[in-house]
DSSP file (Angstrom, degrees, kcal/mol; ACC not computed):
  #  RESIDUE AA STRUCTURE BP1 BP2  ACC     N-H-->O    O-->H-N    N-H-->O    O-->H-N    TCO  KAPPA ALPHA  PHI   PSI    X-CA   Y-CA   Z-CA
    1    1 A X              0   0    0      0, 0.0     2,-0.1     0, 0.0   125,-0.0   0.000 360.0 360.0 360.0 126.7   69.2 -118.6  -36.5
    2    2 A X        -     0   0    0     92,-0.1     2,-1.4     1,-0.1   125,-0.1  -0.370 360.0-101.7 -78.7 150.4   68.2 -118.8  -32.9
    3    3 A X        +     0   0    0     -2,-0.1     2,-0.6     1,-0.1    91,-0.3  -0.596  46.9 169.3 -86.5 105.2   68.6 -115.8  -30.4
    4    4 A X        -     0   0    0     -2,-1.4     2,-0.7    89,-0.4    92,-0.1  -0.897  14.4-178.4-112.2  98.6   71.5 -116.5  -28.5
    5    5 A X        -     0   0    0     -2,-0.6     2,-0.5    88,-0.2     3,-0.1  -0.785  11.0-161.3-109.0 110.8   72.7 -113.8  -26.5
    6    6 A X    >   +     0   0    0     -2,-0.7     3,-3.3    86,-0.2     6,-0.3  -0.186  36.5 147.2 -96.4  57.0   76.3 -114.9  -24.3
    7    7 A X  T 3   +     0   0    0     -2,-0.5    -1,-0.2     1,-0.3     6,-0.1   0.352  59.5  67.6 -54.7  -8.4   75.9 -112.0  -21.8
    8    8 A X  T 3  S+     0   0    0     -3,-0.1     2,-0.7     4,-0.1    -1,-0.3   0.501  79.2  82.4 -63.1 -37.9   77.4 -114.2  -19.4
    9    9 A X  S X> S-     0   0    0     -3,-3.3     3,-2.6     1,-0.2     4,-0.7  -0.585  79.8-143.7 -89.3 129.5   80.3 -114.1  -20.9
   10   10 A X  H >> S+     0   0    0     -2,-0.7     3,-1.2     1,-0.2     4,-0.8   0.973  99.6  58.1 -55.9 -45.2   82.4 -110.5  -19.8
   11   11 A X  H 3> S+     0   0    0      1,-0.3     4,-2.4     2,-0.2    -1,-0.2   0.684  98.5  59.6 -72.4   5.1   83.9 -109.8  -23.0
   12   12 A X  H <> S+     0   0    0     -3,-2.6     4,-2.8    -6,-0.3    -1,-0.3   0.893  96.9  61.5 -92.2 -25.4   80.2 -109.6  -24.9
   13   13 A X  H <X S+     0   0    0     -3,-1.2     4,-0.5    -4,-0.7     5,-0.3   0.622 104.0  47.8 -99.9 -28.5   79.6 -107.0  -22.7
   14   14 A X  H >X S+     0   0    0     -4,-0.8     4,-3.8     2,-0.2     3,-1.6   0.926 110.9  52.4 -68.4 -43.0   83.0 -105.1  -24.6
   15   15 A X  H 3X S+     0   0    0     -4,-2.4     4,-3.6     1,-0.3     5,-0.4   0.984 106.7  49.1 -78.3 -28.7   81.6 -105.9  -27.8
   16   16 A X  H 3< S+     0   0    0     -4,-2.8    -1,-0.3     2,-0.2    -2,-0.2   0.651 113.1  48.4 -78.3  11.5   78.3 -104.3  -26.8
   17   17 A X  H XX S+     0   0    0     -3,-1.6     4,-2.5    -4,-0.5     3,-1.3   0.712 113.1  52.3 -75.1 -54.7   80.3 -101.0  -25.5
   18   18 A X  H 3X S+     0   0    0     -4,-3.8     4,-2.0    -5,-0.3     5,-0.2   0.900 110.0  42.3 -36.4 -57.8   82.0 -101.2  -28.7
   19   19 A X  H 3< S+     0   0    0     -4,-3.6     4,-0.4     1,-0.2    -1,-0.2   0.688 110.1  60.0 -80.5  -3.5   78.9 -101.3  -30.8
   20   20 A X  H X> S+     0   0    0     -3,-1.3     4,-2.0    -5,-0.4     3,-1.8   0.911 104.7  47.3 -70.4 -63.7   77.3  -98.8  -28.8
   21   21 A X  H 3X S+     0   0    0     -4,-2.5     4,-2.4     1,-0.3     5,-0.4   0.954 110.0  51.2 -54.3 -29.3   80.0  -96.2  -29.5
   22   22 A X  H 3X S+     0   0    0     -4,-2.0     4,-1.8    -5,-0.4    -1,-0.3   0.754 106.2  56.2 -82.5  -8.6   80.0  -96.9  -33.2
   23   23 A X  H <> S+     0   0    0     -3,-1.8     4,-0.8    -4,-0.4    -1,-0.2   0.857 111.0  48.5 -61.9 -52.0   76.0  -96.4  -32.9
   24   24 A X  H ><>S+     0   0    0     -4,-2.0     3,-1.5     2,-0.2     5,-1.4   0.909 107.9  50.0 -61.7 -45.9   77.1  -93.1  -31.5
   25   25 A X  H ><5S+     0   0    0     -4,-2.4     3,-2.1     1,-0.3    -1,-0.2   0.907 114.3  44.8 -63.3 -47.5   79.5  -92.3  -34.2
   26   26 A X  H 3<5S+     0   0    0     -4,-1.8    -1,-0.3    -5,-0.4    -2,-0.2   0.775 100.0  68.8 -79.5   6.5   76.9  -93.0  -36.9
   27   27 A X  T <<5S-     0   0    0     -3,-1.5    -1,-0.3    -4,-0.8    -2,-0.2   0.221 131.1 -98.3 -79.3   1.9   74.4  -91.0  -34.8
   28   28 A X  T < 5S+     0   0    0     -3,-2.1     2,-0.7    -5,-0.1    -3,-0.2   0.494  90.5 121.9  35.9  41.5   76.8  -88.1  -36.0
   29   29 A X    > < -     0   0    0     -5,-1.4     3,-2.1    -6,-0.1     4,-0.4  -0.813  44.3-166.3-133.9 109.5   78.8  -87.9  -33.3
   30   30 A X  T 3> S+     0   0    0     -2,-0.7     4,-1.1     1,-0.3     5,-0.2   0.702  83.5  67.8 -43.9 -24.9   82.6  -88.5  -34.0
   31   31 A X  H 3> S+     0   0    0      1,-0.2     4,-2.3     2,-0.2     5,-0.3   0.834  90.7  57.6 -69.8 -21.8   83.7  -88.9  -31.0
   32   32 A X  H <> S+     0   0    0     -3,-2.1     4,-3.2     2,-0.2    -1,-0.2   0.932 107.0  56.3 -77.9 -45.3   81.7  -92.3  -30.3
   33   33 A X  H  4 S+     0   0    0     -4,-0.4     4,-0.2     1,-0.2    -1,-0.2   0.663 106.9  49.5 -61.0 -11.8   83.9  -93.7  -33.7
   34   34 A X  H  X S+     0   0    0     -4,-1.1     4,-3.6     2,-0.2    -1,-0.2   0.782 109.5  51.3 -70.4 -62.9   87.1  -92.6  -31.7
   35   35 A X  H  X S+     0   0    0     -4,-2.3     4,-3.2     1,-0.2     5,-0.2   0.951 105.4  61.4 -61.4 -37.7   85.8  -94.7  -28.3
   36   36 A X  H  X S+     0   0    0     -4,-3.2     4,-2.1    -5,-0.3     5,-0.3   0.987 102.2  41.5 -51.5 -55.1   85.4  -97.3  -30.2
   37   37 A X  H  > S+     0   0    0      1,-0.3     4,-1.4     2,-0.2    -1,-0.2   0.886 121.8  45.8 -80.2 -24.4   88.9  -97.8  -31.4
   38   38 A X  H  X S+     0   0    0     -4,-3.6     4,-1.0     2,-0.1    -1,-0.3   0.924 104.7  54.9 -80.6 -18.0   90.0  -97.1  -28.2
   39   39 A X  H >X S+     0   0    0     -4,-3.2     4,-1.6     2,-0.2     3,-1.3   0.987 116.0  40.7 -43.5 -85.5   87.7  -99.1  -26.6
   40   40 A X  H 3X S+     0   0    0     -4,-2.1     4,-0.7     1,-0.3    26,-0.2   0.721 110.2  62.5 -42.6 -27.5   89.1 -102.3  -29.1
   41   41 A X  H >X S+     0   0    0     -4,-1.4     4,-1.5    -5,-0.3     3,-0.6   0.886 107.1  38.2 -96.0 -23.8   92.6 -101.2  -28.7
   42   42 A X  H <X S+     0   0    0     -3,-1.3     4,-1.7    -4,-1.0     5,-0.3   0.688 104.8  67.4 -68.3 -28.4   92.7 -101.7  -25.0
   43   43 A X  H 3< S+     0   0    0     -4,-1.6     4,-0.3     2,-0.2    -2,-0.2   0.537  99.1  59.2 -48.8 -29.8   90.6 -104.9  -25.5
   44   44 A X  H <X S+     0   0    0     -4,-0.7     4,-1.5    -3,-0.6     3,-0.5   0.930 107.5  40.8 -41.6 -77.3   94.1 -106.2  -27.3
   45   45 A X  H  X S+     0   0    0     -4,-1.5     4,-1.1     1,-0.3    -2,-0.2   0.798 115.2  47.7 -86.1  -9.0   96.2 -105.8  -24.5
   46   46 A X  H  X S+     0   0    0     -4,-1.7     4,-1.4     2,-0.2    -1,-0.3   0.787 117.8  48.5 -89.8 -12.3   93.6 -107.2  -21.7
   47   47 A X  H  > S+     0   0    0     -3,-0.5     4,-1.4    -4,-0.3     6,-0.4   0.663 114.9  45.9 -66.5 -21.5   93.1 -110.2  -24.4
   48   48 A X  H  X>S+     0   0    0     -4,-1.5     4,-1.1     2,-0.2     5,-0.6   0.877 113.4  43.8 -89.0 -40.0   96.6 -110.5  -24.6
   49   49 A X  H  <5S+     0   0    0     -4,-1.1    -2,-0.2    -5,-0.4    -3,-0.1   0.976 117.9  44.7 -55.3 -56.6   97.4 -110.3  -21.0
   50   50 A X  H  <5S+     0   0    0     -4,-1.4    -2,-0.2     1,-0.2    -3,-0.1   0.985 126.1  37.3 -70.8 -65.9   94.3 -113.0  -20.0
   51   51 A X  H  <5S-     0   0    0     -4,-1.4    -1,-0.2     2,-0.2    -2,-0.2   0.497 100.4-141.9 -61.4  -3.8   95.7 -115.3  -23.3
   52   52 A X  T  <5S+     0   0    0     -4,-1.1     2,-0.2     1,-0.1    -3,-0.2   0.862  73.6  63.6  34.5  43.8   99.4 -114.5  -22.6
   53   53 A X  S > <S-     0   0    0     -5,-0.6     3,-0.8    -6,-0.4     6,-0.2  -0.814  75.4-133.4-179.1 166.8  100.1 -114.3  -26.2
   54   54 A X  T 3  S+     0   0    0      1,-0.2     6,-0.7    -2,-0.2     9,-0.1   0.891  96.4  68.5 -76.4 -22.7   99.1 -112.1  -29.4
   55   55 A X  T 3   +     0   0    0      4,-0.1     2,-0.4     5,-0.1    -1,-0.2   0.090  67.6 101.2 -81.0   8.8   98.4 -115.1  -31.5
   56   56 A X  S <> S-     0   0    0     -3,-0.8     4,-4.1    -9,-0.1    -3,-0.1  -0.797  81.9-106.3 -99.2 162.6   95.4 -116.7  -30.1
   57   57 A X  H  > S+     0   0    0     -2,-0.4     4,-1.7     1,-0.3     5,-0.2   0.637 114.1  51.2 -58.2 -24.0   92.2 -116.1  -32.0
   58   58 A X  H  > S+     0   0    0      2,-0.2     4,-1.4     3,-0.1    -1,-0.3   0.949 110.4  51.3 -63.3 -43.1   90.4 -113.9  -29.8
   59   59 A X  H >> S+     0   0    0      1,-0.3     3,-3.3   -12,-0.2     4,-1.0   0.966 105.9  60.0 -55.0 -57.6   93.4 -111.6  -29.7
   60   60 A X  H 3X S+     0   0    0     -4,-4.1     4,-1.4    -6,-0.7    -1,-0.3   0.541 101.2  44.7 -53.0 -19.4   93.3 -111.8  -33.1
   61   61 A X  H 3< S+     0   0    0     -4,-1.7    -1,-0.3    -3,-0.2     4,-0.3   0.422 114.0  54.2 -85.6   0.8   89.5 -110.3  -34.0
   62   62 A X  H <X S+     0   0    0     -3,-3.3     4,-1.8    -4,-1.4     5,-0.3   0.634 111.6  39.5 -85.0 -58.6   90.2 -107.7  -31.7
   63   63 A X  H  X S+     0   0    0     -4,-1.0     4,-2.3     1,-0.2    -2,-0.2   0.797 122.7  43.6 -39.3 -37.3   93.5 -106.9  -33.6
   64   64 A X  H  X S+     0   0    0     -4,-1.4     4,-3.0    -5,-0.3     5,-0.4   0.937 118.8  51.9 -73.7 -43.0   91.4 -107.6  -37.2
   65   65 A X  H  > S+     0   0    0     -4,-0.3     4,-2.3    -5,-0.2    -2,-0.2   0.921 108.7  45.6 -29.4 -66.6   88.6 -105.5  -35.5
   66   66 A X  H  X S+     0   0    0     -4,-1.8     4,-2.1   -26,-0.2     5,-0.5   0.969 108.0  50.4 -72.5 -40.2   90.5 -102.8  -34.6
   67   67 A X  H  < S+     0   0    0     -4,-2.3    -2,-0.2    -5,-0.3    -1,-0.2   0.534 108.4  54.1 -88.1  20.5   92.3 -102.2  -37.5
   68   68 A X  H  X S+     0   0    0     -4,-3.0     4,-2.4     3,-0.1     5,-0.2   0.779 112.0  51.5 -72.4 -62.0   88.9 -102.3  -39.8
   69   69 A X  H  X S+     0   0    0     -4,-2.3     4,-0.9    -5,-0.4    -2,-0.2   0.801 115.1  41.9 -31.8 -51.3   87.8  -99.4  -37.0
   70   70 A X  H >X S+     0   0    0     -4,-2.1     3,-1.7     2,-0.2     4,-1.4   0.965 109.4  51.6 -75.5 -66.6   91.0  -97.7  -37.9
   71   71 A X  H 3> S+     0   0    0     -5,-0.5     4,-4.8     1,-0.3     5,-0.4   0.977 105.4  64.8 -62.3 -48.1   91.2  -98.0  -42.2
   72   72 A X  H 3<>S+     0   0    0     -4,-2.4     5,-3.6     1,-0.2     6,-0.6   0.822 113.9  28.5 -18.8 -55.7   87.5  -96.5  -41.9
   73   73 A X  H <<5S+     0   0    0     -3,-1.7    -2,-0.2    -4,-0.9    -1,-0.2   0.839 123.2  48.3 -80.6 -34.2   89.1  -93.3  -40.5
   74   74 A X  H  <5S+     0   0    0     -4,-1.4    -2,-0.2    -3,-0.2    -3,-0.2   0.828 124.0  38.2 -95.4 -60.1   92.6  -93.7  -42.3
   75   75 A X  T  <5S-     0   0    0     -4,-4.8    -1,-0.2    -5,-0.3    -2,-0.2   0.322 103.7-120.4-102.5  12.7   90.5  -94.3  -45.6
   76   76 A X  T   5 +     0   0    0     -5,-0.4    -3,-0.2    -3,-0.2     3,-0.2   0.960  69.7 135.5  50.9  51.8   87.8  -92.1  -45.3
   77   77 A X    > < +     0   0    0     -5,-3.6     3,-2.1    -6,-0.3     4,-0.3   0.073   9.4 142.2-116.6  11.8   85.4  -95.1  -45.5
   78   78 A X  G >  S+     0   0    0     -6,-0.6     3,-2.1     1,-0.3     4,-0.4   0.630  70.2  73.1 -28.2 -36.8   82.6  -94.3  -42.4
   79   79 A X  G >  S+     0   0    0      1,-0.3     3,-2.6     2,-0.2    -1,-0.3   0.859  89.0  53.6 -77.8 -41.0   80.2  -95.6  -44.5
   80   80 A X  G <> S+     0   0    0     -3,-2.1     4,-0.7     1,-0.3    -1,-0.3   0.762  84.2  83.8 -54.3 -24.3   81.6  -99.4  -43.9
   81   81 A X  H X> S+     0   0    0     -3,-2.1     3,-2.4    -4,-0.3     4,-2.0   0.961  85.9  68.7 -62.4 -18.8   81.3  -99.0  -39.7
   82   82 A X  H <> S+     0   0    0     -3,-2.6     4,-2.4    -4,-0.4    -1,-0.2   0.828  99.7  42.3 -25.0 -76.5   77.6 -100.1  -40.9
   83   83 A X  H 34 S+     0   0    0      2,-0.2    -1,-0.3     1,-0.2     4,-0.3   0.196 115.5  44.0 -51.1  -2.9   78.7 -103.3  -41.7
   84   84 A X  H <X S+     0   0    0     -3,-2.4     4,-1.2    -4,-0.7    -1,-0.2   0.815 113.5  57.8 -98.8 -66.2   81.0 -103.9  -38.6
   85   85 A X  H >< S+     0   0    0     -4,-2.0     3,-1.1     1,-0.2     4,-0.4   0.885 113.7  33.9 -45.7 -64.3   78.0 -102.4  -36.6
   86   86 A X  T >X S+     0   0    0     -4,-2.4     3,-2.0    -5,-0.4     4,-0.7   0.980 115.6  57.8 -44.1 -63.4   75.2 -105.2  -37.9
   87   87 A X  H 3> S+     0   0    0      1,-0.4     4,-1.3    -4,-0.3    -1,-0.3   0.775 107.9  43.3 -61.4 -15.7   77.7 -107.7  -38.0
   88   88 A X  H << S+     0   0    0     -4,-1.2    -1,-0.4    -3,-1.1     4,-0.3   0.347 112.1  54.4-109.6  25.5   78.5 -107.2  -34.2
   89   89 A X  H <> S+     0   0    0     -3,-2.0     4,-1.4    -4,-0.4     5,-0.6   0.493 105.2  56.2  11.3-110.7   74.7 -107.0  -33.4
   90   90 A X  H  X S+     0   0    0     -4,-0.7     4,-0.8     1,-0.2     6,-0.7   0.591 107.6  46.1   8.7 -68.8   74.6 -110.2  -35.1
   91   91 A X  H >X S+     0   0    0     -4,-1.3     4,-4.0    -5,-0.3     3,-1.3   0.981 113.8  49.0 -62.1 -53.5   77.2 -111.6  -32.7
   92   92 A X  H 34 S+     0   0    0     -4,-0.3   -86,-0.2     1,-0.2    -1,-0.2   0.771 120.4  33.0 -46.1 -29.4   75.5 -110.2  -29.7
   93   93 A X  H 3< S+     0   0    0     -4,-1.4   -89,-0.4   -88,-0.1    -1,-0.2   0.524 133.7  19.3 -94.1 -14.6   72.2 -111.3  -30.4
   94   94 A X  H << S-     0   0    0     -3,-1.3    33,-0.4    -4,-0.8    -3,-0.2   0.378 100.0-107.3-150.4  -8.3   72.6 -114.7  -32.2
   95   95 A X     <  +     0   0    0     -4,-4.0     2,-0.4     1,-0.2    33,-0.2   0.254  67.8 143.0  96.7 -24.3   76.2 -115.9  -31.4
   96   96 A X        -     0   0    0     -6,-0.7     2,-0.7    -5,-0.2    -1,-0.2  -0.443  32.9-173.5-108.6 161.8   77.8 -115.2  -34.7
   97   97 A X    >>  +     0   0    0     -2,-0.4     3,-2.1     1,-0.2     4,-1.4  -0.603   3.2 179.9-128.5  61.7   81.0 -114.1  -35.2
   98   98 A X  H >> S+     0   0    0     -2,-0.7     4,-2.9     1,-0.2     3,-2.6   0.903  88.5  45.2  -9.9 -69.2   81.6 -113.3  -39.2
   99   99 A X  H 34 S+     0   0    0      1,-0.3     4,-0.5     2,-0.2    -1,-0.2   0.612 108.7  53.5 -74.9   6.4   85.4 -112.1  -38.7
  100  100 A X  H <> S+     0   0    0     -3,-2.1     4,-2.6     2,-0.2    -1,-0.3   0.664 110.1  51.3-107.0 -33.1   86.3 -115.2  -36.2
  101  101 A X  H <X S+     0   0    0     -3,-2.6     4,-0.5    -4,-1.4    -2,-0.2   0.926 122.5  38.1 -83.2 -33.1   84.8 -118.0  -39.5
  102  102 A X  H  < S+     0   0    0     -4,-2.9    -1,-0.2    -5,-0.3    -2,-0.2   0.890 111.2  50.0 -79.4 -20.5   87.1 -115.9  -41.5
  103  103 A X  H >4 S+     0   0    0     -4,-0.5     3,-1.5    -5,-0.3     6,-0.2   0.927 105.8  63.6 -76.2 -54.0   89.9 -115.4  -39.4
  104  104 A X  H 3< S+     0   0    0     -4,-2.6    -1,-0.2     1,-0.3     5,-0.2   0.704  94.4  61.1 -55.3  -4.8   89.8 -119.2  -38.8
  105  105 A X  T 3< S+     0   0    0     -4,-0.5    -1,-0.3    -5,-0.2     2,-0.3   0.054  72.8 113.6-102.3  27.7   90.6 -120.1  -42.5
  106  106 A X  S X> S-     0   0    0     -3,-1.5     3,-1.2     1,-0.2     4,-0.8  -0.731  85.3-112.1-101.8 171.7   93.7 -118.5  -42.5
  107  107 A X  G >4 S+     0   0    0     -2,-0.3     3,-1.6     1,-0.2    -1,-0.2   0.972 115.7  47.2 -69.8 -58.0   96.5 -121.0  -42.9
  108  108 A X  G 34 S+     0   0    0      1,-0.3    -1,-0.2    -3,-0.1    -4,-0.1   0.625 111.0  51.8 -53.3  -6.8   97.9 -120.4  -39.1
  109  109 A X  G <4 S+     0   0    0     -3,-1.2     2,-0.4    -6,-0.2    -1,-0.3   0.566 102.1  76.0-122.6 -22.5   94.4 -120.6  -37.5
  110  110 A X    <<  -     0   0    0     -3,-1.6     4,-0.1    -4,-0.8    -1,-0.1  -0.857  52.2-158.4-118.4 139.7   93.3 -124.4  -39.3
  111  111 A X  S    S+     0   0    0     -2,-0.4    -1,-0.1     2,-0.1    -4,-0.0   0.933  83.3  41.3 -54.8 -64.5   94.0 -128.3  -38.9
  112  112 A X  S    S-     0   0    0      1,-0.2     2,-0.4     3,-0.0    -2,-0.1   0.376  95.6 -83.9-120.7-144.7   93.1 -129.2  -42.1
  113  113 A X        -     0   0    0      1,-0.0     2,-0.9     2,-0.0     5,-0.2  -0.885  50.3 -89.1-123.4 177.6   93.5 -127.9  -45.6
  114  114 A X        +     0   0    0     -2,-0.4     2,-0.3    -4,-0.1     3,-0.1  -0.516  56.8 159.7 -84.1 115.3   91.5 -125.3  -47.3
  115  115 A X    >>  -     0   0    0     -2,-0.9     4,-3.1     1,-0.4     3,-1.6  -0.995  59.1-111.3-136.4 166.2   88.5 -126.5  -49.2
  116  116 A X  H >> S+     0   0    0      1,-0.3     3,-3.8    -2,-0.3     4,-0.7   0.493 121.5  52.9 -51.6-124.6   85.1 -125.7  -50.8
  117  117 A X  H 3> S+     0   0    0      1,-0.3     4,-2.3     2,-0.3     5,-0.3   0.143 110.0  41.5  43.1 -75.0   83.9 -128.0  -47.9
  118  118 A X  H <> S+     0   0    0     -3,-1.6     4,-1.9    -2,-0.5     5,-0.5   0.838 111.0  52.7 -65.5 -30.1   85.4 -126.4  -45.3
  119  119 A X  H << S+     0   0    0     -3,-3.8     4,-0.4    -4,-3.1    -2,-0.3   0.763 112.8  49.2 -85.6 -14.7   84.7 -122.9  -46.3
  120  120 A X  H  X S+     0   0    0     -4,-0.7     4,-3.5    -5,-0.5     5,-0.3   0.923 112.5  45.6 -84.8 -44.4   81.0 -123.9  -46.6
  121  121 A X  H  X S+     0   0    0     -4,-2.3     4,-2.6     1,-0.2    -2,-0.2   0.960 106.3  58.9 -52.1 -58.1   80.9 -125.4  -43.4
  122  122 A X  H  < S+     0   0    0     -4,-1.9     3,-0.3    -5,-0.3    -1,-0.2   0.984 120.8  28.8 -36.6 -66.2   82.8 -122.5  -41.7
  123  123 A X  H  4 S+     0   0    0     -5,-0.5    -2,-0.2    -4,-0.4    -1,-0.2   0.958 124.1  38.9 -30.7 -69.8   79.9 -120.2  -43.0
  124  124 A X  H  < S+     0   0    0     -4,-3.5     2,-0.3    -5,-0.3    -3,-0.2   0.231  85.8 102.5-108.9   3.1   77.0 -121.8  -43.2
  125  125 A X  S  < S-     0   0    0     -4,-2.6     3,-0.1    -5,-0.3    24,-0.1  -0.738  83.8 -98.0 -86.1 153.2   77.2 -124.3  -39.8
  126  126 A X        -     0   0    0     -2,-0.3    27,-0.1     1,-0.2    -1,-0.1  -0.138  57.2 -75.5 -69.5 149.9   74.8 -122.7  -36.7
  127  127 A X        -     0   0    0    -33,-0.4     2,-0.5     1,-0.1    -1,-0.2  -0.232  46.8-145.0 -73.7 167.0   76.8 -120.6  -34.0
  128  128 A X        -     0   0    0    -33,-0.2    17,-0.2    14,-0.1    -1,-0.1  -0.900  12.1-156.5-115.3 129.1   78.6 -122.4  -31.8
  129  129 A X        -     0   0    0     -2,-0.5    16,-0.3    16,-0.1    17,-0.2   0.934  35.1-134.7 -95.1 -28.5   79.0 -121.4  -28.1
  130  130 A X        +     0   0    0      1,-0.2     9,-0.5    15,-0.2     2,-0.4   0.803  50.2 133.4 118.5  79.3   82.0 -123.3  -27.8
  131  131 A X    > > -     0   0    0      1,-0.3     3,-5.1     7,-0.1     5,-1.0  -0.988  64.5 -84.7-153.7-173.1   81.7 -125.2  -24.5
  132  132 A X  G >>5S+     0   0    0     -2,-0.4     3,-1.9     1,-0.3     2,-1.4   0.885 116.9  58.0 -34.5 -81.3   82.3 -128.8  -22.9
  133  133 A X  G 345S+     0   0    0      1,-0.3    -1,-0.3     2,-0.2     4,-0.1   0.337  99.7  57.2 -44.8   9.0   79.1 -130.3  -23.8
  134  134 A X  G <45S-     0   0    0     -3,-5.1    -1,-0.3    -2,-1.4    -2,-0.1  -0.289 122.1-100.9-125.1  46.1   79.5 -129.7  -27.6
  135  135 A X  T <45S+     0   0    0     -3,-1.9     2,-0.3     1,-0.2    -3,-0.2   0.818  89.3 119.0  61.2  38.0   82.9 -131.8  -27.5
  136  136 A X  S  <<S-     0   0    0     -5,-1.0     2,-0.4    -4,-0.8    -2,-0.3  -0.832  70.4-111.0-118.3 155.8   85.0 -128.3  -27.6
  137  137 A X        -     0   0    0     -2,-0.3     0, 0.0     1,-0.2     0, 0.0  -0.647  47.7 -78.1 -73.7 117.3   87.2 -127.4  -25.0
  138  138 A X        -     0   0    0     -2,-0.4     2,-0.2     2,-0.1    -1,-0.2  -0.024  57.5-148.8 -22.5 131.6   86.2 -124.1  -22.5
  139  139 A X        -     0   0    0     -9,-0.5     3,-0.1   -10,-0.1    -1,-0.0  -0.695  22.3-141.7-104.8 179.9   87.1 -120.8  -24.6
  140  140 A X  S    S+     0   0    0      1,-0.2     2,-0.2    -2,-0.2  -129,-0.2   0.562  92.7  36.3 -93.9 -21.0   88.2 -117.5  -23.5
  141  141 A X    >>  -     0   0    0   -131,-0.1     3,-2.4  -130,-0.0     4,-0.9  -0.988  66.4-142.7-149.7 106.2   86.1 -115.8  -26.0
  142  142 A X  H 3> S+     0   0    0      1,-0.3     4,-0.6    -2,-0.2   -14,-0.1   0.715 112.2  59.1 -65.7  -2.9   82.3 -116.7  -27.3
  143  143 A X  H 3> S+     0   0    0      2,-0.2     4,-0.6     3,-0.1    -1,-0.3   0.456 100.8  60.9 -95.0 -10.1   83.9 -115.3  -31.1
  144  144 A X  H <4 S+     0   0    0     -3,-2.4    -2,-0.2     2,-0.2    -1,-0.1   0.691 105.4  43.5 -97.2 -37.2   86.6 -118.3  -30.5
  145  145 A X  H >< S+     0   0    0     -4,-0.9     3,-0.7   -16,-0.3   -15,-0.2   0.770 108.0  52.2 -89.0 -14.2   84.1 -120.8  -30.5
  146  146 A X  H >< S+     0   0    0     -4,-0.6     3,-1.4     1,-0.2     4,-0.2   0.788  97.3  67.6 -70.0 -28.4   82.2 -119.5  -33.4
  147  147 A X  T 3< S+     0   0    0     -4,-0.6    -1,-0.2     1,-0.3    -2,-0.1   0.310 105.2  53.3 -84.2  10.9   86.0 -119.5  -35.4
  148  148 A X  T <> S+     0   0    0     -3,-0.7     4,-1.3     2,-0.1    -1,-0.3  -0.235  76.2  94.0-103.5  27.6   85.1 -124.0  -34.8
  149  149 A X  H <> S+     0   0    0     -3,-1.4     4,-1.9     2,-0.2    -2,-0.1   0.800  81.1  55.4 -74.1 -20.4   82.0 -124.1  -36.3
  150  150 A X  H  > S+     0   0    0     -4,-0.2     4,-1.5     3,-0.2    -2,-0.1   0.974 115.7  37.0 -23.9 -95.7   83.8 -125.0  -39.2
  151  151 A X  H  > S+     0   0    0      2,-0.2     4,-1.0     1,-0.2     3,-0.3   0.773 110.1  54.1 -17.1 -69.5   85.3 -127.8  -37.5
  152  152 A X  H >< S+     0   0    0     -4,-1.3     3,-0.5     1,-0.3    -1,-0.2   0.956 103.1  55.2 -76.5 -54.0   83.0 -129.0  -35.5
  153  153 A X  H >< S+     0   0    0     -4,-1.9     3,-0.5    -5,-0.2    -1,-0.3   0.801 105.0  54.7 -32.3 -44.9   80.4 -129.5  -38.1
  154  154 A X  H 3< S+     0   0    0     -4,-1.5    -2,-0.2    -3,-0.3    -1,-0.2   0.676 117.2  36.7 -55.3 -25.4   82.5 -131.6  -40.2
  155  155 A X  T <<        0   0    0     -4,-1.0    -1,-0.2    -3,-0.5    -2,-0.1  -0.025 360.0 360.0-120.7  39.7   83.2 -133.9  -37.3
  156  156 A X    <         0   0    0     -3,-0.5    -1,-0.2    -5,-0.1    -2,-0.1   0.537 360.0 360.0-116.7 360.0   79.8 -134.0  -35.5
């Protein structure tokens, strides 16, 4: 995986406040696991504002986002922000966006129908930054073009 950092983009600059406060929180200080989810829950309504609806795919990892951030505390599960934390590292550094290839495979979120195919492709294709010059359309969100790697592999 190549190091692709879209720092350009304003909203990588949320997820890396985000994954800073959950750094803090596992540093043992609660309070950082707290900014975080408020941090993501205001990240909903200016993604919602800028996409003028709840239902596009950015909105929708902050919404799946936050409410992992949230059943952690709900479920007494701290141990899981690891795994949110790497996996948003991951994005920052290398472009990929786990919960946007999963989020695309839900029935509302995909063209075509669900198969072993697709769901490898989805995975296991290189991030995608999502812009003109890789046949995609401008996104709103560098996690919106990682949820078409899927896609675009199949048809490249």
């Amino acid at each position: 995986m190549k190091f692709m950092p879209l720092y350009k983009e304003p909203i990588w600059w949320a997820w890396l406040a985000t994954v800073i406060l959950i750094g803090i929180g596992l540093a043992g200080y609660e309070a950082g696991f707290h900014a975080a989810i408020s941090l993501s829950a205001l990240q909903i309504g200016w993604l919602a504002t800028v996409e003028r609806s709840l239902w596009t795919l950015p909105v929708q990892i902050r919404i799946a986002y936050t409410l992992f951030l949230v059943g952690y505390e709900v479920s007494a599960m701290r141990g899981f922000y690891w795994f949110t934390a790497l996996g948003t590292v991951a994005f920052l550094l290398f472009g990929y966006c786990l919960l946007a290839r999963m989020l695309s495979l839900l029935p509302w979120n995909r063209l075509e129908p669900l198969t072993i195919p697709l769901v490898r492709r989805t995975f296991l294709s290189p991030p995608a930054a999502g812009n003109v010059h890789q046949g995609m359309p401008r996104i709103s969100s560098p996690c919106q073009g990682e949820a078409n790697a899927g896609r675009m592999a199949g048809h490249g």
